[in-house]
C-alpha positions, 0 to 999 in steps of 0.5 A, a space after each residue: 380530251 381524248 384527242 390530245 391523250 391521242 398525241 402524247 405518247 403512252 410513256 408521257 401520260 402515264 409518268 406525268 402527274 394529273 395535275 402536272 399534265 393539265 398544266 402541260 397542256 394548258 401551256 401548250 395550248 396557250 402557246 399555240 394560240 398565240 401562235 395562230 394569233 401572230 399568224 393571222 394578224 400577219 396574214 390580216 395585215 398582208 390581206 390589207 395590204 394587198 387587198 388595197 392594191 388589188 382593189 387599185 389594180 382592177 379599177 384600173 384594169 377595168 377602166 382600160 377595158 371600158 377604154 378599149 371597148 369605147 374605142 372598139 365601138 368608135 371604130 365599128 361605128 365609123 366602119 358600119 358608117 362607111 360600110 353604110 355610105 358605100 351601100 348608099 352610093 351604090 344604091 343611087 348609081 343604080 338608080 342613076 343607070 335605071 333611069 338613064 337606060 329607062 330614058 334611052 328606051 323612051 328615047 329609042 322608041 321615039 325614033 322607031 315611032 318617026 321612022 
């Protein structure tokens, strides 16, 4: 109450009858809530409607996402496999050159013991 006596101005409240002013008020108030009504109807009505794209837009964004990082882990996989390949074959050219210079130690060794 006190707030809307707040927004008249003193000139207002003071010439306009009681009964009259209730009226006034009640009026106005009515108004503005059909304002706020039409307002959040529009907005409700806009929410819906981006809220279903929206919805839409982050599925499919989400879905590219989860595509992307399938096809990133493809590719690490293959490279830790090659990179795993790689280690592998090296790994037995060492032990080739292991055994092929531990042979040639048996076989110099052989030819000192005959001379």
């Amino acid at each position: 109450m006190a707030s809307r006596a707040a927004q008249e101005t003193p000139a207002e409240s003071q010439t306009a009858r009681p009964a009259q002013r209730t009226r006034e008020e009640r009026r106005r108030r009515e108004e503005e809530q059909g304002e706020r009504e039409e307002e959040g109807e529009k907005d409700e009505k806009k929410r819906m409607r981006r809220g279903g794209e929206g919805r839409q837009r982050t599925r499919e964004k989400r879905r590219r996402r989860e595509e992307e990082q399938r096809m990133r882990e493809k590719r690490r996989g293959k490279r830790e496999e090659d990179e795993k390949g790689e280690k592998e074959g090296e790994r037995e050219r060492r032990r080739e050159k292991r055994r092929m210079r531990t042979e040639e130690e048996i076989e110099k060794k052989r030819m000192r013991r005959r001379l």
